[in-house]
matplotlib code that plots the C-alpha trace (Angstrom):
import matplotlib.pyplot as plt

x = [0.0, 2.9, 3.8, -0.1, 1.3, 4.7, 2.6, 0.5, 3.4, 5.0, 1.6, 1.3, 5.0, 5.0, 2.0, 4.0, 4.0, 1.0, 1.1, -1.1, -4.7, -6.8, -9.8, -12.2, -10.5, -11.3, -14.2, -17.3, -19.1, -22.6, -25.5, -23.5, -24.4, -26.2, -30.0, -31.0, -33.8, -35.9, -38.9, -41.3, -41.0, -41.6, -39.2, -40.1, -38.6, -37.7, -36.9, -39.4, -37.1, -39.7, -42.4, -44.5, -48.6, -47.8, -47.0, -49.6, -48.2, -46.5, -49.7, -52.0, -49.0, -49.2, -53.2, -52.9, -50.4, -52.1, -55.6, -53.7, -52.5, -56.1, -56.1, -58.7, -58.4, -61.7, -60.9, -62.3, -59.7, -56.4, -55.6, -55.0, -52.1, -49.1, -46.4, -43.4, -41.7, -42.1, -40.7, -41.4, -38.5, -37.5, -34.9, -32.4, -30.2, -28.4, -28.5, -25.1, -24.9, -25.7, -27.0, -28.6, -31.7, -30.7, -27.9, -28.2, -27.2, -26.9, -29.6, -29.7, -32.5, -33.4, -35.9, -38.6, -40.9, -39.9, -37.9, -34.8, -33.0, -33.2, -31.0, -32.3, -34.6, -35.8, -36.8, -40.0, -40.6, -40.1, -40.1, -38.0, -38.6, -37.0, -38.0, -40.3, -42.5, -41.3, -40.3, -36.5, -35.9, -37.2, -35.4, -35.8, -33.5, -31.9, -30.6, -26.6, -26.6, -22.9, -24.6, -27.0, -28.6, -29.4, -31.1, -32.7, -36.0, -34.5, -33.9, -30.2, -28.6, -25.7, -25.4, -23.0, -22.9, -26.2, -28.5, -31.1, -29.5, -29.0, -27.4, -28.4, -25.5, -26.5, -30.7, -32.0, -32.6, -32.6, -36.3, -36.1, -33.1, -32.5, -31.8, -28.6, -27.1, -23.8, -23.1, -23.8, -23.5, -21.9, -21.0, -19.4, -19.8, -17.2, -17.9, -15.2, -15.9, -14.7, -15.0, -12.0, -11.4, -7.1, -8.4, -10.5, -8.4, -5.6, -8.3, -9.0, -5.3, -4.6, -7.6, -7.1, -3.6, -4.7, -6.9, -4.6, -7.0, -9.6, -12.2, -12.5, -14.0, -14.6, -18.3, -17.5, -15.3, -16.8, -18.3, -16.3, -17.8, -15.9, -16.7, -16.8, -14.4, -15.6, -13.7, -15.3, -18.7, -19.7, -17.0, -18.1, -17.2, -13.3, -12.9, -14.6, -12.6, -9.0, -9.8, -10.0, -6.5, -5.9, -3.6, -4.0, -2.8, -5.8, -5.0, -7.0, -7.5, -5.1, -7.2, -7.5, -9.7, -10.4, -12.8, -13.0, -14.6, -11.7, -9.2, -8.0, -6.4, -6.1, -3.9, -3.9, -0.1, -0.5, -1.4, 0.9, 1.3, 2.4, 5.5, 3.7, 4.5, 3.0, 3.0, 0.5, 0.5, -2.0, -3.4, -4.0, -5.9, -6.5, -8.6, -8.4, -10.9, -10.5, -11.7, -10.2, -12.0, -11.1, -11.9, -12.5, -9.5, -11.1, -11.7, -12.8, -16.5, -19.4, -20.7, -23.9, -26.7, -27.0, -23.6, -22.1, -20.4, -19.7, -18.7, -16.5, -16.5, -13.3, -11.4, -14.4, -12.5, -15.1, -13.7, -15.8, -15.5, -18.3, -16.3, -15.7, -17.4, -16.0, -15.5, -15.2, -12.9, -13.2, -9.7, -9.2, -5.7, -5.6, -3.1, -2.5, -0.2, 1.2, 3.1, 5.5, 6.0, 8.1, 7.4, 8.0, 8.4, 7.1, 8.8, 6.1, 5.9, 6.8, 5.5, 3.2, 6.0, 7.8, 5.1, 4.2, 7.5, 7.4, 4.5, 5.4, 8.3, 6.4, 5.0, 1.2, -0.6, -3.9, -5.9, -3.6, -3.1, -6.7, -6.8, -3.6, -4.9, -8.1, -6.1, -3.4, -6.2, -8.1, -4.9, -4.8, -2.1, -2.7, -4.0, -5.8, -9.5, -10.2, -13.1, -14.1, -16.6]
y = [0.0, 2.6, 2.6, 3.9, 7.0, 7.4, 7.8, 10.9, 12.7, 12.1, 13.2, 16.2, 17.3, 17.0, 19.2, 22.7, 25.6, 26.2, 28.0, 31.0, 30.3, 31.7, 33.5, 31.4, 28.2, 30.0, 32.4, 33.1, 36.0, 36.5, 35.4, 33.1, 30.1, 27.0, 25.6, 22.5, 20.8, 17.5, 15.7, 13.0, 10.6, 7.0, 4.5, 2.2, -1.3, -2.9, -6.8, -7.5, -5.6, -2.6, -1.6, -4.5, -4.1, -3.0, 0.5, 2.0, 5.3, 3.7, 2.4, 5.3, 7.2, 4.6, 4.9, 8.9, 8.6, 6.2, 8.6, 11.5, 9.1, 8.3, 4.6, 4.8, 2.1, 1.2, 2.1, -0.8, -2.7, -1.2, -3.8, -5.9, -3.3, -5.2, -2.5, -5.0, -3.4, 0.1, 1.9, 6.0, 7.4, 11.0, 13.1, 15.5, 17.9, 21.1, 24.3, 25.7, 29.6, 31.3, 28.8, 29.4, 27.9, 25.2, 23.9, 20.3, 19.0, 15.9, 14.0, 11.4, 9.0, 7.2, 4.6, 5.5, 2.1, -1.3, -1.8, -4.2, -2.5, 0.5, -1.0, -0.9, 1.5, 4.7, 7.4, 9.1, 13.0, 14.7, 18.5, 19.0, 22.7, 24.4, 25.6, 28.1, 25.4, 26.7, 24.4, 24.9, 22.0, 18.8, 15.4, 12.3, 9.3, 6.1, 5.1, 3.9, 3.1, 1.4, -2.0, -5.3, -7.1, -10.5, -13.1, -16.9, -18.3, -19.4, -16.2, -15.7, -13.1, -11.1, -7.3, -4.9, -1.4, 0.1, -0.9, 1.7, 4.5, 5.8, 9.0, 10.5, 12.3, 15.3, 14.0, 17.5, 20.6, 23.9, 25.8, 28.6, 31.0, 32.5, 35.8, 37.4, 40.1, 41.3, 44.4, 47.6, 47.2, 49.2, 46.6, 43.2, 40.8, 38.2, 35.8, 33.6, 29.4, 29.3, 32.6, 34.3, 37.1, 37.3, 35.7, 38.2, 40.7, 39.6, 39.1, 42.9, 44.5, 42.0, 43.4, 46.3, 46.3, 44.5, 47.4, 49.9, 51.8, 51.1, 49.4, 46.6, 46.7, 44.2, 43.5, 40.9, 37.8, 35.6, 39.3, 41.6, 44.6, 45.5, 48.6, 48.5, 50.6, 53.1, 51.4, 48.2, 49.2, 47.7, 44.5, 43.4, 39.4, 40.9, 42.3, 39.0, 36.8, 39.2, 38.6, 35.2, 35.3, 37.0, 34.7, 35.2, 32.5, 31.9, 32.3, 29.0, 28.3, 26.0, 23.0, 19.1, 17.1, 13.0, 10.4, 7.8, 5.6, 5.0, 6.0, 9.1, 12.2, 15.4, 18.1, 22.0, 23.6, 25.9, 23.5, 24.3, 22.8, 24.0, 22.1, 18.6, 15.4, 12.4, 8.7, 6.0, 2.5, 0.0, -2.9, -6.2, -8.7, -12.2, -14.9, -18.5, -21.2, -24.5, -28.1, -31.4, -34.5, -37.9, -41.1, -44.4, -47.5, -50.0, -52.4, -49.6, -51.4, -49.3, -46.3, -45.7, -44.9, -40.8, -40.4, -41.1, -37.7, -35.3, -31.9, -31.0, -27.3, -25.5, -24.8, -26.6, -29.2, -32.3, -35.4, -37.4, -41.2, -43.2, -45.7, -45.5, -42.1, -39.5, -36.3, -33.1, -30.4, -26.7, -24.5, -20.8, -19.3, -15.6, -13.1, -9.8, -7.4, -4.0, -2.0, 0.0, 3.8, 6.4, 10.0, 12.0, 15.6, 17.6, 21.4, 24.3, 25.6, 22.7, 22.6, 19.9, 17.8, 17.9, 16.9, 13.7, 12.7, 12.9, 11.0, 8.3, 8.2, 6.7, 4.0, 6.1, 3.9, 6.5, 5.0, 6.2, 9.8, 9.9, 9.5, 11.7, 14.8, 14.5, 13.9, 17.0, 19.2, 18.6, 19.7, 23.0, 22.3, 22.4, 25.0, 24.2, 23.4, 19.8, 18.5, 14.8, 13.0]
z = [0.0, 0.8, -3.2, -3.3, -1.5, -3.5, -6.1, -5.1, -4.0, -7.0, -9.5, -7.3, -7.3, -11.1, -10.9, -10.1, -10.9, -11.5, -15.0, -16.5, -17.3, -20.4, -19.4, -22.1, -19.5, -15.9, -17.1, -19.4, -20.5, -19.1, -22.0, -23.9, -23.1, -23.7, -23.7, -22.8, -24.8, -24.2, -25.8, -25.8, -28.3, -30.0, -31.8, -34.0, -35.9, -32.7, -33.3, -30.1, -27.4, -27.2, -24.4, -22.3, -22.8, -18.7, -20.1, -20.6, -22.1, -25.0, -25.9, -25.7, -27.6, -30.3, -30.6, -30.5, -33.4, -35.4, -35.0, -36.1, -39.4, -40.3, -38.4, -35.6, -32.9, -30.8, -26.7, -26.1, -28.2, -26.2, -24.5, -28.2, -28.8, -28.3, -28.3, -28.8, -31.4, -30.2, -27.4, -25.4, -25.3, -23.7, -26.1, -25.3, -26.8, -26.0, -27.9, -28.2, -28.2, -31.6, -33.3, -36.5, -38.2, -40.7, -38.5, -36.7, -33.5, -31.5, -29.9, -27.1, -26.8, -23.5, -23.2, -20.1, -20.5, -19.7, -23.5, -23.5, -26.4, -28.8, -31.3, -35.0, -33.7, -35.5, -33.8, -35.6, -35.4, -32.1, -31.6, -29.1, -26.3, -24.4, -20.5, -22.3, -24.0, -27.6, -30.1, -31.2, -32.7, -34.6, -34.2, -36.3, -37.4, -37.1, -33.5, -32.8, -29.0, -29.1, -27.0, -27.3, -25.4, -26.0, -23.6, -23.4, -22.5, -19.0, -18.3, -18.9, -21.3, -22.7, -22.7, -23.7, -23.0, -21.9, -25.1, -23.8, -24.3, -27.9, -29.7, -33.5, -34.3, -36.0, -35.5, -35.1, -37.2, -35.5, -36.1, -34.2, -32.9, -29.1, -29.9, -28.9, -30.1, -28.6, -30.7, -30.0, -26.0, -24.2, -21.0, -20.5, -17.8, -17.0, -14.4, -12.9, -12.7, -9.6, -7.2, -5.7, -4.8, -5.6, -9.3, -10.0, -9.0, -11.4, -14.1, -14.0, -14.2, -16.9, -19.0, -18.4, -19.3, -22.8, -23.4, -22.9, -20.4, -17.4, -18.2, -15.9, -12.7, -10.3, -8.7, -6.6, -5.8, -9.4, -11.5, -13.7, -15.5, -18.5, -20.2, -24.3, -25.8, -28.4, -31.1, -30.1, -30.3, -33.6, -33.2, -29.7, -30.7, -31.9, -28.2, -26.9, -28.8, -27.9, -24.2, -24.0, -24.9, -21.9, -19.3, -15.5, -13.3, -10.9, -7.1, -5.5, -1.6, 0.2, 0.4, 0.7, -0.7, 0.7, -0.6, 2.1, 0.2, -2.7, -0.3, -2.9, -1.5, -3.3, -1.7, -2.7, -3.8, -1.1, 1.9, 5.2, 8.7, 11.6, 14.2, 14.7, 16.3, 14.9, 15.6, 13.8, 14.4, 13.8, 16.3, 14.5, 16.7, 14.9, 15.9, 14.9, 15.2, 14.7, 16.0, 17.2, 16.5, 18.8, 16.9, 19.1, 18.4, 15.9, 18.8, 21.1, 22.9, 21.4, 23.2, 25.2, 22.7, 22.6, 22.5, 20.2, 19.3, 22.1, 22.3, 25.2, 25.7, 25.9, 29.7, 31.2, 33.0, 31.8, 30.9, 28.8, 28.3, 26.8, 25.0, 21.3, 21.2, 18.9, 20.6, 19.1, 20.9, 19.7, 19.8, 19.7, 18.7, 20.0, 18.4, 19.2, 17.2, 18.0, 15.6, 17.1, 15.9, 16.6, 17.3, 13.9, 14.1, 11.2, 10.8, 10.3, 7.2, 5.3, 1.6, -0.5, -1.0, 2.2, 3.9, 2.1, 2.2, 6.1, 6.3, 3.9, 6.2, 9.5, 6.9, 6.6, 3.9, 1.9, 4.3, 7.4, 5.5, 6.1, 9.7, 10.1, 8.3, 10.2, 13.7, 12.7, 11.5, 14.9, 16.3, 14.3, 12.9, 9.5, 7.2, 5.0, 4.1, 4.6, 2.8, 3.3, 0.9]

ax = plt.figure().add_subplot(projection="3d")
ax.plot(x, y, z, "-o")
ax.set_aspect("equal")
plt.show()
């Protein structure tokens, strides 16, 4: 386990310096943006692996289709709809920023009945809307979910993948536009992925010294206001697309980051400690159980009837003898184990890599980095954020 920790210090130590940052990496500009789009759909041509007659939905979406196509169905004839070959699906798309009509994007299909497999399927006309209830975008097409599925009557089967699941690359046309229109404004707004204060702070003396001039000001620890120079007024997406160019390197909180579950350990550049002492040993305490079994001589005279087998329980002092009985002895093997650790003292101030290089000293496994950053952050003696999944 202690190469486990080797490791991290080595990944982490490879990791620095830190280097500058583009803004279009650490920042965006307010109203560009995406928009998430969904539908309710049907597929068809499924070889048998559709919807059960238990969903009910599928069916009354197959009857409601089939009215709209001239084909009327009795109600009282529902329950002959066997929906086998077709499944409901839910679609979803995003709509990327400035996207015109005419222009297609991807689709993802998910099955929402009870359907083994969407493969072969084809996915029929769905319009698919945004939050607004407006139509933005119709999908259609032949499904590629990457998987099968594939099972016997007994009830066993093979699957690959998740055969559910499809994706239409390039399945939906773009009907309608969100409008966004970036010239002629007079004011930015550049917010910051990940707040801070120092960050954003460099963000607006490096614009600012881009543009020649001030024109950045800072709102708060994730907003910047930039101010549209004159000669920018009628190319807003030139001065957009110059100061995303723009490198800052991005100030970030000394922090540490453990997963207890995996056992994974992420620790900030700037993470510090303060003079500690620490010792970590673990107590192992083992247990064994086993049983000796007495067989009679071949010749032994035959035992009393009832007791044949005996159990003779353990420190109790009873002999048993019934003559040619086999008796059954149980033995417990009790082990404990100390490991012995010494004190290790651990300078203040130390850096990432001093630090992990003193505690792979005493022997501290992931696991035991765990329980040390938690026992030397009780102590106040480290600073840093410690956040613990």
């Amino acid at each position: 386990m202690k190469r486990y920790s080797i490791l991290i210090l080595g990944i982490l130590l490879l990791a620095s310096p830190i280097e500058a940052a583009r803004l279009k990496d650490i920042s965006a500009f307010k109203g560009v943006r995406t928009n998430h789009l969904f539908g309710y759909g049907l597929v068809v041509g499924l070889n048998g692996t559709g919807d059960g007659s238990s969903s009910e939905f599928t069916i009354r979406s197959i009857v409601n289709m089939l009215e709209r196509m001239g084909v009327h169905i009795d109600q009282e004839k529902l329950n002959q709809v066997k929906p086998k070959n077709i499944a409901a699906v839910m679609v979803t798309s995003t709509l990327p920023p400035f996207a015109r009509a005419g222009s297609r994007i991807d689709i993802t299909v998910s099955s929402i009945g009870d359907a083994k497999s969407l493969q072969g399927g084809t996915l029929l006309l769905t319009p698919l809307k945004g939050v607004d209830q407006q139509v933005y975008a119709l999908a259609q097409g032949p499904i590629l979910t990457g998987g099968f599925a594939a099972g016997g009557a007994a009830g066993g089967g093979v699957q690959k993948n998740h055969p559910t699941v499809g994706m239409i690359t390039k399945g939906a046309l773009i009907e309608k536009e969100v409008p966004v229109n970036l010239n002629g404004k007079k004011e930015l707004f550049l917010t910051l992925f990940n707040p801070d204060f120092s960050t954003i702070e460099k963000t607006k003396e490096a614009i600012n010294l881009s543009l020649n001039g001030f024109y950045a000001t800072c709102l708060d620890s994730g907003t910047l206001s930039i101010t549209v120079p004159d000669t920018y007024q009628e190319r807003v997406t030139e001065l957009i697309a110059s100061l995303e160019k723009v490198e800052v390197v991005p100030d970030t909180v000394a922090k540490i980051i453990i997963n207890e579950k995996t056992g994974t350990i992420v620790l900030g550049e700037n993470v510090r400690i303060s003079t500690v002492a620490v010792a970590h040993g673990n107590l192992n305490i083992q247990v064994k159980e086993s049983s000796n079994v007495s067989q009679p001589s071949p010749f032994a005279p035959p035992a009393p009837k009832g007791t044949e087998t005996a159990v003779v329980p353990p420190g109790s002092g009873t002999v048993v003898t019934p003559g040619g009985a086999t008796v059954v002895t149980p033995e417990s093997n009790v082990t404990v184990k100390e490991e012995g650790k010494a004190l290790l003292i651990v300078s203040g101030g130390v850096n990432l890599g001093e630090l992990i290089r003193a505690l792979n000293a005493i022997g501290a496994t992931p696991r035991d980095l765990i329980s040390i950053l938690q026992s030397i952050k009780a102590a106040g003696a480290l600073q840093a954020d410690l956040e613990i999944f």
